[in-house]
Backbone as XML, in Angstrom:
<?xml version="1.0"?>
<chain id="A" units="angstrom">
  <residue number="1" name="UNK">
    <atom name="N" x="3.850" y="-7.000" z="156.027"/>
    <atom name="CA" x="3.452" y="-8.360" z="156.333"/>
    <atom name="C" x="3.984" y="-9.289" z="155.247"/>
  </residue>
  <residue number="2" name="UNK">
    <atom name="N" x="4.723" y="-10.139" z="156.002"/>
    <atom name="CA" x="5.135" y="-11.612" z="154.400"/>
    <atom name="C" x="3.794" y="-12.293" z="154.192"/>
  </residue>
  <residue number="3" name="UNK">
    <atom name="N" x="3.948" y="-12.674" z="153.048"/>
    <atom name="CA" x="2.739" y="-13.287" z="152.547"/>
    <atom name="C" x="3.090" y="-14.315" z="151.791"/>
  </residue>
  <residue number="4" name="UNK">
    <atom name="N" x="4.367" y="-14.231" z="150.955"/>
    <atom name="CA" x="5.136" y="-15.492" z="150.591"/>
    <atom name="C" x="6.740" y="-15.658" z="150.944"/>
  </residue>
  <residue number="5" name="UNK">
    <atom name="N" x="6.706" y="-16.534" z="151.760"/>
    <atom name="CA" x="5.975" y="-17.507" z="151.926"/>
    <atom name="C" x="4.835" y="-17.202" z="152.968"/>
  </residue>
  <residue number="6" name="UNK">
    <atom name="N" x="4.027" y="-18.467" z="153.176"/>
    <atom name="CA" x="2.845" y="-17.681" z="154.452"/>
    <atom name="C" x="3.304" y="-17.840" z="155.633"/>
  </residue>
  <residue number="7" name="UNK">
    <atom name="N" x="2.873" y="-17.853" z="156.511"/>
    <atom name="CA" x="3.229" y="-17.856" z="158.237"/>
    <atom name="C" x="3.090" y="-19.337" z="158.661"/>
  </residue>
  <residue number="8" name="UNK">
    <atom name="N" x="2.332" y="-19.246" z="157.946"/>
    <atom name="CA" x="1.704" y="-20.936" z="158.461"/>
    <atom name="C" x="2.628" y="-22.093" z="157.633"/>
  </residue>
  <residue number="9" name="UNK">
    <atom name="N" x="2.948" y="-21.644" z="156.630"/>
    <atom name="CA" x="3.816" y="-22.755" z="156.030"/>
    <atom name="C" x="5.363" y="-23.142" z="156.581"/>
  </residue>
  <residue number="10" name="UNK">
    <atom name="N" x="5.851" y="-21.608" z="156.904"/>
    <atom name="CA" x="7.125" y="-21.592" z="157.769"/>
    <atom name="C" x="6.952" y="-22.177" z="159.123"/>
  </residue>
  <residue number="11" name="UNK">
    <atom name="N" x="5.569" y="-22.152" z="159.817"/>
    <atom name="CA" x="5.626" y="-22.499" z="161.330"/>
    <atom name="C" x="5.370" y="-24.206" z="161.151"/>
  </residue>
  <residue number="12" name="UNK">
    <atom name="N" x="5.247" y="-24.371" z="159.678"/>
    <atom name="CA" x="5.214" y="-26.377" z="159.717"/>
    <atom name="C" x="6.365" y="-26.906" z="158.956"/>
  </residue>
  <residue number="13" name="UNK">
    <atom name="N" x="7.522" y="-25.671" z="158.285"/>
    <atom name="CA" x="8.721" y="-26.079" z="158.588"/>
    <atom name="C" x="9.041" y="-25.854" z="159.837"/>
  </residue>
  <residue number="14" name="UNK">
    <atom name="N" x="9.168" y="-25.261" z="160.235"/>
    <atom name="CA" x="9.801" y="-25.114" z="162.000"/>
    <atom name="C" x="9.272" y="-26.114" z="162.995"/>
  </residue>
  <residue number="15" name="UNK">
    <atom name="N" x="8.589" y="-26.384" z="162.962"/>
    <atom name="CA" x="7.981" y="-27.807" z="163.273"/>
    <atom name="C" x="8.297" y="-29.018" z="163.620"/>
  </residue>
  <residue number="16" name="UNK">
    <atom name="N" x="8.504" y="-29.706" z="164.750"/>
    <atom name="CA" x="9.173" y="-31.145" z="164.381"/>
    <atom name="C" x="7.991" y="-32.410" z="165.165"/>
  </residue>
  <residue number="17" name="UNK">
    <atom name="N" x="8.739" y="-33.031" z="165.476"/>
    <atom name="CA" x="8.357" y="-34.776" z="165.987"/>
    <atom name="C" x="7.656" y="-34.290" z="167.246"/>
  </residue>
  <residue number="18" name="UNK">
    <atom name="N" x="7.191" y="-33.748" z="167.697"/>
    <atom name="CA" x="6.382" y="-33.761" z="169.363"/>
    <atom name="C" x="7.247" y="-32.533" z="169.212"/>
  </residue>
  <residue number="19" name="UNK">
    <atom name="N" x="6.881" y="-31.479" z="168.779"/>
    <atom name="CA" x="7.047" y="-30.068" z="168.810"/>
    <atom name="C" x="6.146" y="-29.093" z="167.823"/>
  </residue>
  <residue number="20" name="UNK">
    <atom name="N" x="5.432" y="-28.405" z="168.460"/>
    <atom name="CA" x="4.477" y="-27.268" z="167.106"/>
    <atom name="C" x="5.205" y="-26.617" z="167.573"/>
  </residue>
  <residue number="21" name="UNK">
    <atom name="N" x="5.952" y="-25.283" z="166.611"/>
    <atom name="CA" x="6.231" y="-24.170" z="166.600"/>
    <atom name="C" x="5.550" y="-23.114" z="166.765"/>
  </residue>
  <residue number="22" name="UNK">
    <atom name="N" x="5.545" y="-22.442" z="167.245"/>
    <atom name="CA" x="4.860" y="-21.070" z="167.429"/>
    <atom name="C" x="5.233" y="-19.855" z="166.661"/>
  </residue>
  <residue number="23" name="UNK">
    <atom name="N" x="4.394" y="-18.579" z="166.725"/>
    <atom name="CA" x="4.706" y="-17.521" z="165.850"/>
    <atom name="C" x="5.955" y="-16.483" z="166.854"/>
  </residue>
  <residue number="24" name="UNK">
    <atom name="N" x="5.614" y="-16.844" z="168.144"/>
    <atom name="CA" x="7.276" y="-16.192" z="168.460"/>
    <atom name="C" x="8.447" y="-16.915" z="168.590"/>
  </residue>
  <residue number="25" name="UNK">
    <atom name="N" x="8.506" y="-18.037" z="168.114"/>
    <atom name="CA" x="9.673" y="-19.205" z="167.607"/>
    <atom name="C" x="10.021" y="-19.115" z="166.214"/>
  </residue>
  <residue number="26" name="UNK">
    <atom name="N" x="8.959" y="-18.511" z="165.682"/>
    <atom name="CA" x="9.077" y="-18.232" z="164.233"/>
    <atom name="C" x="9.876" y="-16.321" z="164.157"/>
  </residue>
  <residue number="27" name="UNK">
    <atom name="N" x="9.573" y="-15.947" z="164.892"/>
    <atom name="CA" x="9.519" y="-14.613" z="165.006"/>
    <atom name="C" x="11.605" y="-14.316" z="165.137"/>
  </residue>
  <residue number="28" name="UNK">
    <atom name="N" x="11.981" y="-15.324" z="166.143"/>
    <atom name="CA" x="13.178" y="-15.402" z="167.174"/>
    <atom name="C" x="13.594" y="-15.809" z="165.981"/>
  </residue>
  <residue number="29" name="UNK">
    <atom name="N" x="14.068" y="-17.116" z="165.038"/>
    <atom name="CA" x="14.662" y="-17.395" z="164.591"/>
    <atom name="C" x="14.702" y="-16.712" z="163.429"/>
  </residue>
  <residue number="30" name="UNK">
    <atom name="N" x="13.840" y="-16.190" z="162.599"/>
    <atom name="CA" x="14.222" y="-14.954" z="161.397"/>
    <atom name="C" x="14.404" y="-14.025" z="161.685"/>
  </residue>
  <residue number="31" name="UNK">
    <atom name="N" x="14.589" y="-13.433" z="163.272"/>
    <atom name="CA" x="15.584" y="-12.351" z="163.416"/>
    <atom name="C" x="16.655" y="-12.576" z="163.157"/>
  </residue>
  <residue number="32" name="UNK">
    <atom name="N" x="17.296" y="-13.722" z="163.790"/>
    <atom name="CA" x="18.861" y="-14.411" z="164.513"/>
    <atom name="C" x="19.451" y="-14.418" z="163.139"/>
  </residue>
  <residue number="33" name="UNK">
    <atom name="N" x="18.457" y="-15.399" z="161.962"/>
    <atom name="CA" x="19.396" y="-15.258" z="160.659"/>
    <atom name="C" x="19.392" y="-13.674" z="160.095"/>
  </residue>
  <residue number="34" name="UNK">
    <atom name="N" x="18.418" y="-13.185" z="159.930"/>
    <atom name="CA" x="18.521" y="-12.217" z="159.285"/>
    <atom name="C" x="19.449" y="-11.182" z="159.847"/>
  </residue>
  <residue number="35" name="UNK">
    <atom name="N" x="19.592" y="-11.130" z="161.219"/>
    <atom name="CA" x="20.856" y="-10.509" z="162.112"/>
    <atom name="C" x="22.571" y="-11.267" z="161.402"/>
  </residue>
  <residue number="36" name="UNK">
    <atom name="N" x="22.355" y="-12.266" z="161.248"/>
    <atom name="CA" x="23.852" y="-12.841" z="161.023"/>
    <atom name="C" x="23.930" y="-12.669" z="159.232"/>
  </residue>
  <residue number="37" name="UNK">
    <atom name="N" x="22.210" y="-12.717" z="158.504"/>
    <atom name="CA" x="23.081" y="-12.103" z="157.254"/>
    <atom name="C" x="23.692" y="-11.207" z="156.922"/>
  </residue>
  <residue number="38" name="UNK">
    <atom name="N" x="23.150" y="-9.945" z="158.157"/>
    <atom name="CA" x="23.620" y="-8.835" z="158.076"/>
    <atom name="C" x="24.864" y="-8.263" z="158.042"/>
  </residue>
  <residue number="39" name="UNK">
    <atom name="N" x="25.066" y="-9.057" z="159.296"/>
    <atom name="CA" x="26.545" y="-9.157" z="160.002"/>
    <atom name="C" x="27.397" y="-10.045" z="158.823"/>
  </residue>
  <residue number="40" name="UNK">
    <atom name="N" x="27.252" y="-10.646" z="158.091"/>
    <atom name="CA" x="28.370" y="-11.174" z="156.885"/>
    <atom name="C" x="28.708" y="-10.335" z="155.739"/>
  </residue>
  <residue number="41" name="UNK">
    <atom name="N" x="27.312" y="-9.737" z="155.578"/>
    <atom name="CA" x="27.298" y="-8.769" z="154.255"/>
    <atom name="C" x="26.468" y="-9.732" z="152.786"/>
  </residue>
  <residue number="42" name="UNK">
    <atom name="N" x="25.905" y="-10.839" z="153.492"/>
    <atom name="CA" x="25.452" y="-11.826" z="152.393"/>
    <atom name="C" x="24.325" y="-11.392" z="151.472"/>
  </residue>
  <residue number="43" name="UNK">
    <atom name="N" x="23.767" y="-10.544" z="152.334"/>
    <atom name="CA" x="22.200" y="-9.680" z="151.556"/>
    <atom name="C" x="22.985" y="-8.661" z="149.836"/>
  </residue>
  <residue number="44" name="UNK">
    <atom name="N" x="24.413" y="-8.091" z="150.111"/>
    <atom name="CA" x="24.965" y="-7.426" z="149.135"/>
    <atom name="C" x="25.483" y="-8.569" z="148.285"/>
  </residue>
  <residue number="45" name="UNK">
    <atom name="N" x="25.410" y="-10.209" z="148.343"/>
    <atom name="CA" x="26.229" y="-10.636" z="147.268"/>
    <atom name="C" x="25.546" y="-11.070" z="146.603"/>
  </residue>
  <residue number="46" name="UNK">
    <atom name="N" x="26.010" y="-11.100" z="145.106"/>
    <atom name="CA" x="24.553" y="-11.464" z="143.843"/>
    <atom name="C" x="24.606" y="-12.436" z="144.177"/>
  </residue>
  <residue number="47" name="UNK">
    <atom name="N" x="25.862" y="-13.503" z="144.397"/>
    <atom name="CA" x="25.511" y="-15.160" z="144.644"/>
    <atom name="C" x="24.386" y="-15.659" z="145.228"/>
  </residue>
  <residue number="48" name="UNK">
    <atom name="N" x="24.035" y="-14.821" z="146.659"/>
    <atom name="CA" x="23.192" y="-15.721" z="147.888"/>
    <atom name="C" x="22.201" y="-14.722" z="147.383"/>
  </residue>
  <residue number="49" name="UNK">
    <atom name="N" x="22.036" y="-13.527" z="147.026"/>
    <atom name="CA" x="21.124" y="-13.135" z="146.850"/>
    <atom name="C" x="20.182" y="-12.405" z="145.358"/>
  </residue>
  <residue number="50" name="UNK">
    <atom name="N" x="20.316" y="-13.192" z="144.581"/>
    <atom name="CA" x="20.044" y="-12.796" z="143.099"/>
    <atom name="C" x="18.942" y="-12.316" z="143.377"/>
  </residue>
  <residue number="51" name="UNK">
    <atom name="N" x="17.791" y="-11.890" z="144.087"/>
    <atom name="CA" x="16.437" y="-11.335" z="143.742"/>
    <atom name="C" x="16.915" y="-9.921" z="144.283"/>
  </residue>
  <residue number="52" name="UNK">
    <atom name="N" x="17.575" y="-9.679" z="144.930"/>
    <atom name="CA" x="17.836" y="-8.810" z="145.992"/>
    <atom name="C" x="16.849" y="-8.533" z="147.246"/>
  </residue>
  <residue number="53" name="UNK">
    <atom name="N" x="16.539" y="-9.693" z="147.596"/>
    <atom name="CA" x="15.434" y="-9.562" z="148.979"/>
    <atom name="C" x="16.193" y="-8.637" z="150.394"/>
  </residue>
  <residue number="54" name="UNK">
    <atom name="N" x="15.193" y="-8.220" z="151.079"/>
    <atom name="CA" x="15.697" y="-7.605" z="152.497"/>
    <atom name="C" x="15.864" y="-9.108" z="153.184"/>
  </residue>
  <residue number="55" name="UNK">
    <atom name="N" x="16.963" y="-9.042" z="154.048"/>
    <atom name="CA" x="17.468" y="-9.925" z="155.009"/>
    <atom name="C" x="15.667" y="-10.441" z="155.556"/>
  </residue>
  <residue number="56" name="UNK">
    <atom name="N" x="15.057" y="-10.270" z="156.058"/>
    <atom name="CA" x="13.671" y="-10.878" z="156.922"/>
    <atom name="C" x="13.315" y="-11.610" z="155.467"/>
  </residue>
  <residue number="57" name="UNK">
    <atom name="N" x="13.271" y="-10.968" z="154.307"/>
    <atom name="CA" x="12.952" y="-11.961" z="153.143"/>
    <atom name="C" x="13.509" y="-13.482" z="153.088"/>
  </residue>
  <residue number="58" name="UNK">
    <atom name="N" x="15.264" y="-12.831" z="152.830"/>
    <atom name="CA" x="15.731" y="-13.971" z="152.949"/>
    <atom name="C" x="15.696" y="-15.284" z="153.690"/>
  </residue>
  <residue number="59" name="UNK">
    <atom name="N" x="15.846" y="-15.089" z="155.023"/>
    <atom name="CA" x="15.778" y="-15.637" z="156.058"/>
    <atom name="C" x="14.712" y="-16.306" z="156.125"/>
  </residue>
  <residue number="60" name="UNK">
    <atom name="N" x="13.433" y="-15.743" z="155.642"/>
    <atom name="CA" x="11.776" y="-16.839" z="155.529"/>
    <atom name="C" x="12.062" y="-17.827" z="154.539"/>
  </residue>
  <residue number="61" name="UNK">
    <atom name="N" x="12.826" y="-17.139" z="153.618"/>
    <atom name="CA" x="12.896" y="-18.531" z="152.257"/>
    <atom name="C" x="13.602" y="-19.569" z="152.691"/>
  </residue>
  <residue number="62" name="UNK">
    <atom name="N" x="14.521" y="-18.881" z="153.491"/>
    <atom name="CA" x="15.665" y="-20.197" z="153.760"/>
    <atom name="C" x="14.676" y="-21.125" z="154.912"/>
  </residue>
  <residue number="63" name="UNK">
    <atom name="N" x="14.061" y="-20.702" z="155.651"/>
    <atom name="CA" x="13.116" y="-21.575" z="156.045"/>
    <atom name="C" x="12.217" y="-22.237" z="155.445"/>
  </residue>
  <residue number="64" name="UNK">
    <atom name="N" x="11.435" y="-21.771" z="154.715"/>
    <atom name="CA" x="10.848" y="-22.651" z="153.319"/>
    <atom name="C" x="11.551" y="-23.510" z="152.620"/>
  </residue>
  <residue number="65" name="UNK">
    <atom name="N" x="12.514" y="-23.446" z="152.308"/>
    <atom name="CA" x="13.498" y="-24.105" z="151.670"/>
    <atom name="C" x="14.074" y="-25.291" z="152.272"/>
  </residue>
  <residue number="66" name="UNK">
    <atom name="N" x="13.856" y="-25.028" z="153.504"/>
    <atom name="CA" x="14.456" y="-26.365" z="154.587"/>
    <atom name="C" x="16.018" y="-25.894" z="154.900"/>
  </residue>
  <residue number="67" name="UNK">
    <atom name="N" x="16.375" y="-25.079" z="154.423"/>
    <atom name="CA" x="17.856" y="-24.581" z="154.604"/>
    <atom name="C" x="18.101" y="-24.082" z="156.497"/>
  </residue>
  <residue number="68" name="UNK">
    <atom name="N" x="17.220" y="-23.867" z="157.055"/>
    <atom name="CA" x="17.121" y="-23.404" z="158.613"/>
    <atom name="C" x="16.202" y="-24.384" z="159.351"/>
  </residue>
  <residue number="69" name="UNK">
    <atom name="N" x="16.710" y="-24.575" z="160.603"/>
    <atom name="CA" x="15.794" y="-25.332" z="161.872"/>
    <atom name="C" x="15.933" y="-24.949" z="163.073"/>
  </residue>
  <residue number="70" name="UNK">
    <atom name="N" x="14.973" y="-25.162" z="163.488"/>
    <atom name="CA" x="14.968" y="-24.062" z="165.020"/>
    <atom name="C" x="15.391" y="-25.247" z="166.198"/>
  </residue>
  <residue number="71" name="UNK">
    <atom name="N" x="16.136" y="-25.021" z="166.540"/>
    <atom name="CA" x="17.049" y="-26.095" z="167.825"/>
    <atom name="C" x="16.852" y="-25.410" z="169.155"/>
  </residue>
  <residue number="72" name="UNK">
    <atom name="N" x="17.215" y="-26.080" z="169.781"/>
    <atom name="CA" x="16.802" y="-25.347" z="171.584"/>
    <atom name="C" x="18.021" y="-24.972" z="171.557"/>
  </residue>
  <residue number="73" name="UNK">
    <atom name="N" x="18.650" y="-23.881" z="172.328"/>
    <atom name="CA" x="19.357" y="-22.911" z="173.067"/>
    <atom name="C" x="19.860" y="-23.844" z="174.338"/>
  </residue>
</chain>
């Protein structure tokens, strides 16, 4: 279970103007990145990843961070 960041803090970044996010909107989009960090190899580079987090790590921070937004399909 993540705990930092919390669930709730990522689902009010994900969040917008006349939109609440949900926990399987939250769920969908830190797969998708954590699937495409995979697929680059970004989780192995010290640059993007100096703590050495697992990809689902990463991918929550970058949502905390404001670095990700969940867009419609």
């Amino acid at each position: 279970m993540i705990n930092v960041p919390a669930v709730d803090n990522l689902l009010d970044k994900l969040s917008r103007e006349g939109h609440t996010a949900s926990r399987y909107e939250l769920c969908v989009v830190v797969s998708k990145r954590a699937r495409q960090l995979i697929e680059r190899g970004a989780v192995n580079s010290a640059n993007e990843n100096p703590g050495k987090l697992k990809e689902i790590a990463l991918a929550c921070e970058e949502i905390d961070d404001g670095k990700i937004i969940s867009v419609k399909d």
